[in-house]
ZADRENVO-864813 format. One line per 4 residues: number of its first residue (from 1); for each residue x, y, z of N, C-alpha, C, O. Coordinates in steps of 0.05 Angstrom, whole numbers. Example, Ala and Ser with C-alpha at 12.3 -4.5 7.8 and 13.67 -1.06 7.14 Angstrom:
BEGIN
1 = 264:-114:156:246:-90:156:264:-66:156:285:-66:169; 257:-45:142:273:-21:143:258:1:157:268:23:161
***
This chain:
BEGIN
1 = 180:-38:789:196:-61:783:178:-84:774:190:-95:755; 156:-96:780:132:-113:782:126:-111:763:126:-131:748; 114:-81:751:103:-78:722:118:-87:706:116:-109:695; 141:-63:702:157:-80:678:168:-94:671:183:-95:651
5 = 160:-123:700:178:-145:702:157:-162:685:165:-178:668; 128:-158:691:107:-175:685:110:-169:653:105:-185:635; 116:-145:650:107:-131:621:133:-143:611:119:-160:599; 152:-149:606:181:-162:600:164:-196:598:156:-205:577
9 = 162:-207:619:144:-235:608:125:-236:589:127:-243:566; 102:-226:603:90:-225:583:103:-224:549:95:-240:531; 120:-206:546:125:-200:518:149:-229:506:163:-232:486; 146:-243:525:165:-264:517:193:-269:528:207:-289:525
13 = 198:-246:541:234:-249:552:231:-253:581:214:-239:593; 243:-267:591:239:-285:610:259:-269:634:282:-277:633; 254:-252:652:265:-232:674:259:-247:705:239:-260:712; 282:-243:718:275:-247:750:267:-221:763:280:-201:757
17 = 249:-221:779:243:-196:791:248:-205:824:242:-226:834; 264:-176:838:278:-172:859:259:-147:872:259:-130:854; 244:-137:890:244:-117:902:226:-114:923:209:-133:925; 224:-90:945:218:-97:967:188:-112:979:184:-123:1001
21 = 173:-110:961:143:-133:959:142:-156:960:122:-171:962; 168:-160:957:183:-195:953:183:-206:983:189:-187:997; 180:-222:995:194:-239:1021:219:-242:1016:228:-244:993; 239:-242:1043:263:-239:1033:278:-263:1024:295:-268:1007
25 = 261:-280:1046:264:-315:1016:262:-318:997:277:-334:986; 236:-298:981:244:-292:953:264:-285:940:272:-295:919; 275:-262:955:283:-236:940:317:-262:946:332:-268:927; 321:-272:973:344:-286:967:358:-311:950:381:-318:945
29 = 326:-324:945:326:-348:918:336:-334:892:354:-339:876; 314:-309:893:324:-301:867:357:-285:861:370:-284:840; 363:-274:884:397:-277:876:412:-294:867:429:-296:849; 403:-307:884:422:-333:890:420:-347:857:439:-350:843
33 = 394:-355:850:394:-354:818:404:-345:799:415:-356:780; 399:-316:804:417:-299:781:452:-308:784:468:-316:767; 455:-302:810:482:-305:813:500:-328:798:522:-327:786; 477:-351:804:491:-376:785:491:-381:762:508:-394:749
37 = 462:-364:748:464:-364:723:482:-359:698:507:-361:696; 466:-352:683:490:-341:660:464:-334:634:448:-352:629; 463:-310:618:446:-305:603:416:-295:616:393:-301:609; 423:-278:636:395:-283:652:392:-249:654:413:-238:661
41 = 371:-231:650:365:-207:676:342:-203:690:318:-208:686; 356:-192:712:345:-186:737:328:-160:735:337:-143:720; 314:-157:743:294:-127:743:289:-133:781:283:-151:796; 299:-102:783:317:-97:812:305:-66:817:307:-48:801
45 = 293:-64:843:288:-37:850:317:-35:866:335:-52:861; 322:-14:886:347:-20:894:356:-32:917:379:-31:925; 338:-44:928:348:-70:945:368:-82:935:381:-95:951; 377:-80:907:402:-89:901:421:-68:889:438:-75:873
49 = 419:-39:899:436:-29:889:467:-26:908:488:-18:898; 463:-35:933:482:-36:942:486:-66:963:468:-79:973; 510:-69:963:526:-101:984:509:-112:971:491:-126:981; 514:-106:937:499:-146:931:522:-145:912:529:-126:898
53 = 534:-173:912:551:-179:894:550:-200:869:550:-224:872; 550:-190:849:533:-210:827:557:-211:803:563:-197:783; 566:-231:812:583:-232:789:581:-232:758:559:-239:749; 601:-224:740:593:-225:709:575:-201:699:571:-194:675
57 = 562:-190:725:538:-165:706:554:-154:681:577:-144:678; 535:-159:664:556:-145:641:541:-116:630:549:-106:608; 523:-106:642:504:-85:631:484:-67:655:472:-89:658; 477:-58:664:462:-44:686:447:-30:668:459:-20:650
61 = 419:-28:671:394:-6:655:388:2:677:381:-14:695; 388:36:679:369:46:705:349:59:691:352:73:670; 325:53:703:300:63:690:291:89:709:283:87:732; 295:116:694:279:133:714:301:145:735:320:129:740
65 = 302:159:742:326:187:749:323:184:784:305:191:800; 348:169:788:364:155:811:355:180:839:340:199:833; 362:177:858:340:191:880:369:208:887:366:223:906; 393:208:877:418:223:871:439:217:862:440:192:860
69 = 457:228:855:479:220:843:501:195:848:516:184:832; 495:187:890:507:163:895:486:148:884:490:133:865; 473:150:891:453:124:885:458:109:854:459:85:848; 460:135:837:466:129:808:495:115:800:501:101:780
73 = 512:125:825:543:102:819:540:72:834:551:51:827; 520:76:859:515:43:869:500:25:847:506:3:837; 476:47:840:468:28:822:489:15:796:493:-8:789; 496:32:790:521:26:767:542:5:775:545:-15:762
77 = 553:9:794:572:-17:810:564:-44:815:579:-62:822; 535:-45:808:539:-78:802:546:-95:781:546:-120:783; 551:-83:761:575:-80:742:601:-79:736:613:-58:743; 614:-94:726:647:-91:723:664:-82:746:678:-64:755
81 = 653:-112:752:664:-125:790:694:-139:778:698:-144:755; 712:-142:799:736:-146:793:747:-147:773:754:-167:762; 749:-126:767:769:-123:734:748:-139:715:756:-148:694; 731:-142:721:718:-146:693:695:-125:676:686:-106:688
85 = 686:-132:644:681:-115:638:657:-103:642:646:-121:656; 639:-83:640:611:-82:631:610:-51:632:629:-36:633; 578:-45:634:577:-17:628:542:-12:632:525:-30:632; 538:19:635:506:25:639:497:41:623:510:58:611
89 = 466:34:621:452:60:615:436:63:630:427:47:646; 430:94:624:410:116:635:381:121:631:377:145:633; 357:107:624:336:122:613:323:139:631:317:137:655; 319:155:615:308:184:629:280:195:618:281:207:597
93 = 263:193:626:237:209:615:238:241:604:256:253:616; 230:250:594:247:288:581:248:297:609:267:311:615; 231:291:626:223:312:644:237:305:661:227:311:683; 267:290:664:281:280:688:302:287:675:323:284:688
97 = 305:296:649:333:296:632:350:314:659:372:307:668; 336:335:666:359:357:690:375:341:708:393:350:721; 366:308:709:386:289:729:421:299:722:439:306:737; 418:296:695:442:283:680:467:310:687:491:311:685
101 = 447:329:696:478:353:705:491:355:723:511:370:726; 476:333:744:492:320:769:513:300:758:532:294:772; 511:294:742:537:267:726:554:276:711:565:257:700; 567:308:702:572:324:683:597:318:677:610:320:657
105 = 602:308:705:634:298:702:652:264:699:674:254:702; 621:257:688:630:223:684:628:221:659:616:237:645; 645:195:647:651:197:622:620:188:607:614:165:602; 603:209:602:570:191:595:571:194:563:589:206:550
109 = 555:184:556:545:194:522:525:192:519:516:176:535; 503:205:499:474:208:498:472:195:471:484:205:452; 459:175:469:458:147:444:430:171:431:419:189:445; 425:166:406:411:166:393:380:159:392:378:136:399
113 = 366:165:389:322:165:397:329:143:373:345:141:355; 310:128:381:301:103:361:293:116:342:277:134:347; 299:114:321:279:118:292:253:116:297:247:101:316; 235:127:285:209:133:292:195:98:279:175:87:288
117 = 215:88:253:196:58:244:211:34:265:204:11:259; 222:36:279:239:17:298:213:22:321:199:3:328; 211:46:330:189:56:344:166:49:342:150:47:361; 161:45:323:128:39:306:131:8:317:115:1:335
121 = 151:-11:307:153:-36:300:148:-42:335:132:-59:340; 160:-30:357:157:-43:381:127:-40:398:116:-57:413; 118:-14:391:95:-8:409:78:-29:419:70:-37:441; 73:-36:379:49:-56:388:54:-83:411:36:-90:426
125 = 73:-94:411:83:-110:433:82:-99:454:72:-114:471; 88:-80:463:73:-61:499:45:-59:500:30:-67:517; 38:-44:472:15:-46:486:1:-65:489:-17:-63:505; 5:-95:473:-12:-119:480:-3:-127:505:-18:-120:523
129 = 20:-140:514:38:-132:547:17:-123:557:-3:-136:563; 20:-96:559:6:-75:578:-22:-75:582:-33:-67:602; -33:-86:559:-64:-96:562:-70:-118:564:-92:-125:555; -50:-141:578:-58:-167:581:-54:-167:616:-59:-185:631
133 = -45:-147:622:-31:-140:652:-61:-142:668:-82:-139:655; -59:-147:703:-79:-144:711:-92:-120:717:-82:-100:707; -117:-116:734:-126:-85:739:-104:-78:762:-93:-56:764; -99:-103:781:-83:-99:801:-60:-89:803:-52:-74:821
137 = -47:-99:781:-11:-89:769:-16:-63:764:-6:-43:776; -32:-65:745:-42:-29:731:-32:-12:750:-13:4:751; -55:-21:768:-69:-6:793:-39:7:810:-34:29:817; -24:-15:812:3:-9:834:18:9:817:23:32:825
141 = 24:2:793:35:13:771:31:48:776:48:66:777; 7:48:777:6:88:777:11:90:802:27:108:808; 0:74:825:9:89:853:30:92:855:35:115:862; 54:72:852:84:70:848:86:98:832:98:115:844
145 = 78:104:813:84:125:791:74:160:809:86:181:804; 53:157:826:49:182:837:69:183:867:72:206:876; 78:166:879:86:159:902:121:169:895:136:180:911; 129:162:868:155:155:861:167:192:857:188:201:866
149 = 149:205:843:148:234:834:140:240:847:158:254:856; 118:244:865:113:255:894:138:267:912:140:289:922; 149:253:913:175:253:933:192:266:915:215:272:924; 187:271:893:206:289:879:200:307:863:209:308:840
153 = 174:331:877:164:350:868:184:368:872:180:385:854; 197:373:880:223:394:880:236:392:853:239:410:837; 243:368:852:271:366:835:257:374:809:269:391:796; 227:362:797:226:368:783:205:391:771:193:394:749
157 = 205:405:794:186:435:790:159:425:789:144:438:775; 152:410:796:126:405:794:109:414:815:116:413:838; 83:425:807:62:420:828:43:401:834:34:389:814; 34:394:853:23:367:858:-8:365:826:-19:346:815
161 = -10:390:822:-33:383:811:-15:378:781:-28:376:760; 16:377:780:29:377:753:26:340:756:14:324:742; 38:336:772:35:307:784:13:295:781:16:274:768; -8:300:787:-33:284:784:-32:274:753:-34:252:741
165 = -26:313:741:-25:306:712:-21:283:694:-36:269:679; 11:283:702:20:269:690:17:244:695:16:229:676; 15:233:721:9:206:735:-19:190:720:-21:166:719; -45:215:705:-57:211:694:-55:204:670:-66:183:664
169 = -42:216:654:-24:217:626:-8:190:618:0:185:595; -5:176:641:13:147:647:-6:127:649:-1:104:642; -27:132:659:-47:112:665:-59:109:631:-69:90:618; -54:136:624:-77:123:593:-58:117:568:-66:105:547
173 = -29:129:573:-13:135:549:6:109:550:17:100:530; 8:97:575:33:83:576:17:51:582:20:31:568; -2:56:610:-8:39:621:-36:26:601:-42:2:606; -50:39:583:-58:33:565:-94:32:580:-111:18:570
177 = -98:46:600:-119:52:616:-143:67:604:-133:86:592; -169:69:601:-184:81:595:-184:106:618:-190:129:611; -180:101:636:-177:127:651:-164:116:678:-163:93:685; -152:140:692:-138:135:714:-148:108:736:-170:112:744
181 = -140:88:744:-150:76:768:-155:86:795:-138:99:807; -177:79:804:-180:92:830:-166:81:853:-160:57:855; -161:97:868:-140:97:892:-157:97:922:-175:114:920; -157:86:946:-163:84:964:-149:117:981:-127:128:981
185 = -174:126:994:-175:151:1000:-147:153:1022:-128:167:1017; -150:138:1040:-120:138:1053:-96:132:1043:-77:133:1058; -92:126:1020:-77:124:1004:-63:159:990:-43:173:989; -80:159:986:-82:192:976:-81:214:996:-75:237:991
189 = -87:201:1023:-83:226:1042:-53:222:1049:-39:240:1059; -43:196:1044:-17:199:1062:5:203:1033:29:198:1035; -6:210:1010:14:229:996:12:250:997:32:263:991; -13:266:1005:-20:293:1009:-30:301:986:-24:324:981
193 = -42:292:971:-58:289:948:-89:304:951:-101:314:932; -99:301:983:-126:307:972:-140:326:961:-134:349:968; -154:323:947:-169:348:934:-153:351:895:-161:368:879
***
């Protein structure tokens, strides 16, 4: 939530970030803000996916394949609160697409891949974002990323050394890293990582 909250500033659009790293003085100023606002988004791990009531949401983005299918309607419910309107999307990485057969029976639709020159036209704005970010963000950035898929080597057939993989693959492809950041060894033992 941190990263892509910083990476969202950075690039110029101006986000509140909500999630559990926050004090809860934080995390309750910044409701309380959004709440009053108008024209504003929140970047929310799910500390706010449920008993938070935010009036007007007119849109929900979930980034990354919900930890199950309630989770995926709480998160969605902060949205088109009393008879009013709004609506969500889904992004899904390919390799999380198998979420979406737990949802088979909600009314979903699968929008269209950006054009590859719409594609071209945004990158360069991430990756400057992403390379103006600290080592520190980086740094949390992949642990969050091995910690997050860790816990969901089942779901998605992976083996831990598929995991490293890819957690690696993120550090240089996404996170714009010359090579993976190093991780503190107890860090790594209490994912079960070592070796």
């Amino acid at each position: 939530t941190q990263l892509f909250a910083e990476v969202f500033n950075k690039m110029g659009i101006s986000v509140l970030e909500i999630h559990s790293r926050k004090s809860q003085s934080h995390r309750t100023n910044v409701a309380e803000q959004f709440r009053r606002g108008s024209n504003m988004i929140l970047f929310s791990s799910d500390v706010s996916a449920r008993g938070m009531d935010y009036p007007d949401v007119t849109a929900v983005v979930q980034v990354g394949m919900p930890s199950d299918r309630a989770q995926y309607i709480h998160r969605l419910g902060r949205t088109a609160r009393a008879g009013k309107s709004g609506g969500g999307f889904l992004l899904l990485a390919d390799f999380e697409a198998g979420f979406v057969r737990q949802l088979s029976d909600l009314p979903l639709s699968k929008r269209q891949e950006l054009a590859p020159a719409v594609t071209a036209q945004m990158l360069p704005q991430f990756h400057r974002a992403f390379g103006s970010l600290g080592s520190k963000t980086l740094g949390c950035g992949y642990q969050a990323y091995l910690g997050f898929y860790n816990s969901n080597l089942k779901r998605l057939r992976w083996s831990q050394n598929d995991l490293v993989q890819n957690a690696n693959e993120f550090a240089i492809n996404v996170l714009g890293l010359p090579s993976p950041p190093p991780l503190e060894a107890k860090t790594v033992g209490k994912m079960g990582l070592k070796g």
